[in-house]
Each structure stands twice: as structure tokens, then as C-alpha cells.
C-alpha positions in Angstrom: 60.7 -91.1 34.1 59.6 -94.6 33.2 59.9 -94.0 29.4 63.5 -92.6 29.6 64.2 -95.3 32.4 63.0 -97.9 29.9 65.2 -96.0 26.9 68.5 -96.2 28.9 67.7 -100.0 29.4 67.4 -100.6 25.7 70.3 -98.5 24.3 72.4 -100.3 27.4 71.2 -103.8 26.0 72.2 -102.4 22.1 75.1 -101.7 23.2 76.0 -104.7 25.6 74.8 -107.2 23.7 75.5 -106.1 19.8 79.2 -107.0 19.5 78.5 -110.5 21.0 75.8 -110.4 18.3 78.3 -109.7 15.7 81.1 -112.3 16.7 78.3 -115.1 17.2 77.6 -114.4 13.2 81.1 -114.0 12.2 81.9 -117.5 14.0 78.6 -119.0 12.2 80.0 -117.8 8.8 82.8 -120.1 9.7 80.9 -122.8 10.8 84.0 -124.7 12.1 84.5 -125.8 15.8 88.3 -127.4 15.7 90.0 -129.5 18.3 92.5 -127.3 19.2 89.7 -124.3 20.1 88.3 -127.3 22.5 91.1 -127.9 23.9 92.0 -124.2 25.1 88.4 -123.9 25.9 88.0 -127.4 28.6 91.7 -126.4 29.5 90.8 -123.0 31.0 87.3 -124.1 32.2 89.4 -126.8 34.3 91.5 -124.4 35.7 89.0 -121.9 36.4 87.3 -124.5 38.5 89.8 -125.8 40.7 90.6 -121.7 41.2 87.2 -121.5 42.2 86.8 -124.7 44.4 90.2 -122.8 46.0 88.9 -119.6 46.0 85.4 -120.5 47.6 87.1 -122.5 50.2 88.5 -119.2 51.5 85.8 -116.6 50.5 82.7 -118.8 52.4 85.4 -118.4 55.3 86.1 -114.8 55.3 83.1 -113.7 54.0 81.0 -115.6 57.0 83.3 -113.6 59.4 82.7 -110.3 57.5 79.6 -110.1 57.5 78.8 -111.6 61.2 81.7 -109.6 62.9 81.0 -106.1 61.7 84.4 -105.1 64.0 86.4 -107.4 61.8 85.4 -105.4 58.1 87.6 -102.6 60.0 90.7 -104.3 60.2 93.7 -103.9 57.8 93.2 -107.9 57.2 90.1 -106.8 54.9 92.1 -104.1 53.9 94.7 -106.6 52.6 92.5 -109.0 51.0 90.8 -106.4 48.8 94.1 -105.4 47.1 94.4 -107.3 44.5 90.7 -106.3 43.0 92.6 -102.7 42.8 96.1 -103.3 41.0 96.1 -103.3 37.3 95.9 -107.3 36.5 98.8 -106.3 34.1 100.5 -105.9 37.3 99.6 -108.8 39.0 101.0 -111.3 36.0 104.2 -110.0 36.3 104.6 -109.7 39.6 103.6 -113.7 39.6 106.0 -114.4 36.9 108.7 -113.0 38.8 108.1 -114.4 42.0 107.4 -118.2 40.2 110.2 -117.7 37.7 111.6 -120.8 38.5 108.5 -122.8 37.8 108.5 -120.8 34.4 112.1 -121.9 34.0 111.4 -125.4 34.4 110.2 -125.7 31.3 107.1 -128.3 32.2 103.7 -127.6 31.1 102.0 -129.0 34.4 104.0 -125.8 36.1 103.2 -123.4 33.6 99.4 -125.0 34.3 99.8 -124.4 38.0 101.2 -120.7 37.7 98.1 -120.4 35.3 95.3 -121.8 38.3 97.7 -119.2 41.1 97.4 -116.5 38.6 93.3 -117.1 38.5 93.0 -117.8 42.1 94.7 -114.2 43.3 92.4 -112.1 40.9 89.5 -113.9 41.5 89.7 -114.3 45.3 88.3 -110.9 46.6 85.0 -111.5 44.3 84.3 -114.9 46.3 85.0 -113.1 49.7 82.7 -110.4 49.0 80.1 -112.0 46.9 79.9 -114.7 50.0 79.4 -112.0 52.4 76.5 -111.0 50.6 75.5 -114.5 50.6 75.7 -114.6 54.2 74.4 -111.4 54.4 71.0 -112.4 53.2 70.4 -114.7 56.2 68.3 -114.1 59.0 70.3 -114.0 62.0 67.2 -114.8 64.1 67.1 -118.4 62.6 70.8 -118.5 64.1 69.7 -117.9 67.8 67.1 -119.9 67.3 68.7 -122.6 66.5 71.6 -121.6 69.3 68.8 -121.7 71.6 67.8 -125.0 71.0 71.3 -126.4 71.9 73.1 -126.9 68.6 76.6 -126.0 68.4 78.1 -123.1 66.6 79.7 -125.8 64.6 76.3 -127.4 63.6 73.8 -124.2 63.3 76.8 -122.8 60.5 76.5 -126.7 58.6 72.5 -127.2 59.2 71.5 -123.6 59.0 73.4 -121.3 58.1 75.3 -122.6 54.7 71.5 -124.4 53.6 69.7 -120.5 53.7 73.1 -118.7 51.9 73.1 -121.6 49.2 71.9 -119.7 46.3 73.7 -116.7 47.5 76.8 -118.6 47.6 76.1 -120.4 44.3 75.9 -117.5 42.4 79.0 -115.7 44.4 80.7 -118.9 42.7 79.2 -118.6 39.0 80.6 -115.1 39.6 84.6 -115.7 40.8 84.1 -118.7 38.1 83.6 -116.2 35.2 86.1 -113.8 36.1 88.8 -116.9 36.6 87.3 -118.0 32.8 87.7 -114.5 31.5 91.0 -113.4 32.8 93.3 -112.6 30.1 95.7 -109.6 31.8 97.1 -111.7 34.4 97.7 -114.9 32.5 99.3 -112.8 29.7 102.4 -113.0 31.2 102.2 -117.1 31.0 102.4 -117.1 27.2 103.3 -119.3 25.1 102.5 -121.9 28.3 99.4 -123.1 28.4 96.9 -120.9 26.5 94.0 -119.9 28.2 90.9 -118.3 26.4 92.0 -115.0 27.1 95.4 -115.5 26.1 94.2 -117.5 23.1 92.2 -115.0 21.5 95.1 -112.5 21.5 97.8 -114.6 20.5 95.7 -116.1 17.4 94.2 -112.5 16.4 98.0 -110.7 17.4 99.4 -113.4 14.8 96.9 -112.5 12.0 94.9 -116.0 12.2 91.7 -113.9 12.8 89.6 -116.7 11.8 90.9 -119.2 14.6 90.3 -116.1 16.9 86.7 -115.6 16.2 86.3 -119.4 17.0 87.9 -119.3 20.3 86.4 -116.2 21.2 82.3 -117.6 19.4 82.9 -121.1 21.8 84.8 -119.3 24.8 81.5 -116.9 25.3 79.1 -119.6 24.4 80.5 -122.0 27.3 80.3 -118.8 29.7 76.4 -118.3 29.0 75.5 -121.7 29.2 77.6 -121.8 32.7 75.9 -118.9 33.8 72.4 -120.4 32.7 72.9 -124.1 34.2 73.9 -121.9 37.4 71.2 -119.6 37.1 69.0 -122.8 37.2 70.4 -124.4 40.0 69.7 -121.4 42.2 66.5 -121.1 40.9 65.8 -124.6 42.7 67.6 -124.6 45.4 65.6 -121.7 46.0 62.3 -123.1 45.8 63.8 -125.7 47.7 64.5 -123.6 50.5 61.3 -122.1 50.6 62.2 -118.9 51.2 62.9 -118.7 54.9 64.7 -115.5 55.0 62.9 -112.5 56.6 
């Protein structure tokens, strides 16, 4: 069972991990990093974090009450707030473009950048509210009534107890709405040719036969992603040790 355990891991890593493989080399044939790739690349990374920040704001929020009000995961609210994680993102772009038309219309690339960070922000937000619940999850609710029992607030236990022990947790709930803001290309489709994104980027470049300056954006678009993901990774990793592991 272990052999074939460890067999499906390897052929799953192949097969993950290959065509990244292959684009990094195609990119490193190239060897060219230009400034319009950097642009599109700190563009959407800009965007993707104010949709987080936004996103994160809500998700700590809802996810605190999900996961400490077991009555509330059974109303239609949750229901609601899971719904756009289910229509095709296709979907979702054009339903934004036709409710923000007039942004669109305007002609200005500041409210093309806007409809761009909504557009993020609504595919992204039902990762943060569930990833945070998790985050909350994790805490020991005894530390809670402890610290309820000693006088402090609910106000002050959440600030001084709560959010401290659900850091990591939360930390990675954001690395995770913050790639899948990054990443989203179906959604922001519909926004071409305003402000191009990576997503939108990679298809527009490779749809128009300029292959090469795909590659590129594509090589430096998943590069930023992994070192995100590992400066995250590491800031868990002390904030863990930090905490030193309280949870029961």
C-alpha cells in the first residue's frame, strides 16, 4: 500500500510539475525579461492585493462567525456567499461587464483598473471566508473562556486571543484568495483590451501569435506566484514558532 501510495505521489508530481518544467526552459531559451511583461506582472499583483486586503476584511468576519455559530453555517446567507465559487467565472465576467458597463464606457483606465480589482474580489471572496473558518477553526475554544473568565471583553479575547492563535491559519487563507485573485483569467477576460492582467495577458499575446512575449509573461507570472507562496510559507513558519503552539 505504501509503494503504490508513494507511486501515485510521484506520477502526480510528473505530471503537476512537468509543464511548469517545460515553460521555465522555453522562457530561459529566451532569456529576455522586458518592461512591458513587468509591468502587467506588478499591475496584477497590485490589484490582487488590494482584492485580498478587501476580501480578508470580509472573510476574517464571516468566517469567525461560521465557525463559532454552527446555527449560522445553516442559513441561506452562507448559502449566498458560496455562489459565486459555483458559476462558471466565464459567467461572472460578463455578468460584471454588464452591470459596470458604464465604467467600461467611460473610457478611463483607472475604471477599467477598478472593474479589474471587483472582478478579483467576487471570485476570490468565498476562498477567504472559508479558508478563515478553518483558520478559526483551529483554535481552542477553551483559551476563549478562559480568557472570558478572566474579565476581558468579547471585543478584546477576539483582538488578544483569538486573531494571535488563527494567525498562520489566516495567513495562509490569504496567500490562498491572493493566488486565485493573481491567477484569474476567466473573469477578467471580459475587461480586455483594459488593463491586462496575467491571465488576460498570456491569452491575448499567444491568441495574437506573439508566442514568445507569452512564454515570458506566463515564465515571470508563475515565478512571482512561487516566490509569494514561499515568503508566505515562511512567515507562517515563524509566526508559528512564535506562537508556540498553543492549540490543543
Amino acid at each position: 500500500m505504501r509503494t503504490a501510495a508513494t507511486l501515485a505521489a510521484t506520477v502526480a508530481a510528473i505530471f503537476l510539475l512537468l509543464p511548469l518544467f517545460v515553460l521555465g526552459v522555453s522562457w530561459m531559451l529566451q532569456a529576455t525579461v522586458s518592461t512591458a511583461v513587468l509591468t502587467i506582472v506588478l499591475r496584477t499583483a497590485v490589484a490582487a492585493a488590494v482584492a485580498t486586503a478587501i476580501d480578508m476584511m470580509f472573510g476574517i468576519a464571516v468566517g469567525y462567525r461560521l465557525s463559532r455559530d454552527p446555527g449560522f453555517r445553516r442559513r441561506p446567507l452562507r448559502v449566498l456567499l458560496q455562489i459565486p465559487g459555483h458559476v462558471p467565472q466565464a459567467a461572472v465576467g460578463l455578468a460584471l461587464v454588464m452591470a459596470c458597463g458604464g465604467m467600461l464606457g467611460s473610457g478611463s483606465s483607472w475604471a477599467g483598473y477598478a472593474l479589474v480589482i471587483v472582478a478579483m474580489v467576487f471570485v476570490s471572496l468565498p476562498v477567504a471566508v472559508e479558508e478563515s473558518r478553518r483558520g478559526f477553526d483551529a483554535v481552542d475554544l477553551h483559551l476563549e473562556r478562559v480568557s472570558r473568565t478572566l474579565g476581558a471583553g468579547a471585543g478584546k479575547t477576539f483582538r488578544q486571543v483569538t486573531l494571535p492563535l488563527a494567525a498562520d491559519g489566516l495567513l495562509g487563507a490569504a496567500a490562498v484568495v491572493f493566488a486565485r485573485a493573481f491567477g484569474e483569467f476567466a473573469a477578467l477576460a471580459f475587461v480586455v483590451p483594459f488593463p491586462l492582467t496575467v491571465g488576460t495577458g498570456i491569452y491575448q499575446w499567444f491568441s495574437q501569435g506573439m508566442t514568445e512575449k507569452a512564454v515570458e509573461l506566463a515564465a515571470i507570472g508563475a515565478m512571482f506566484s512561487l516566490l509569494s507562496w514561499v515568503l508566505v510559507a515562511g512567515i507562517r513558519l515563524w509566526v508559528g514558532r512564535r506562537l508556540g503552539r498553543f492549540r490543543g
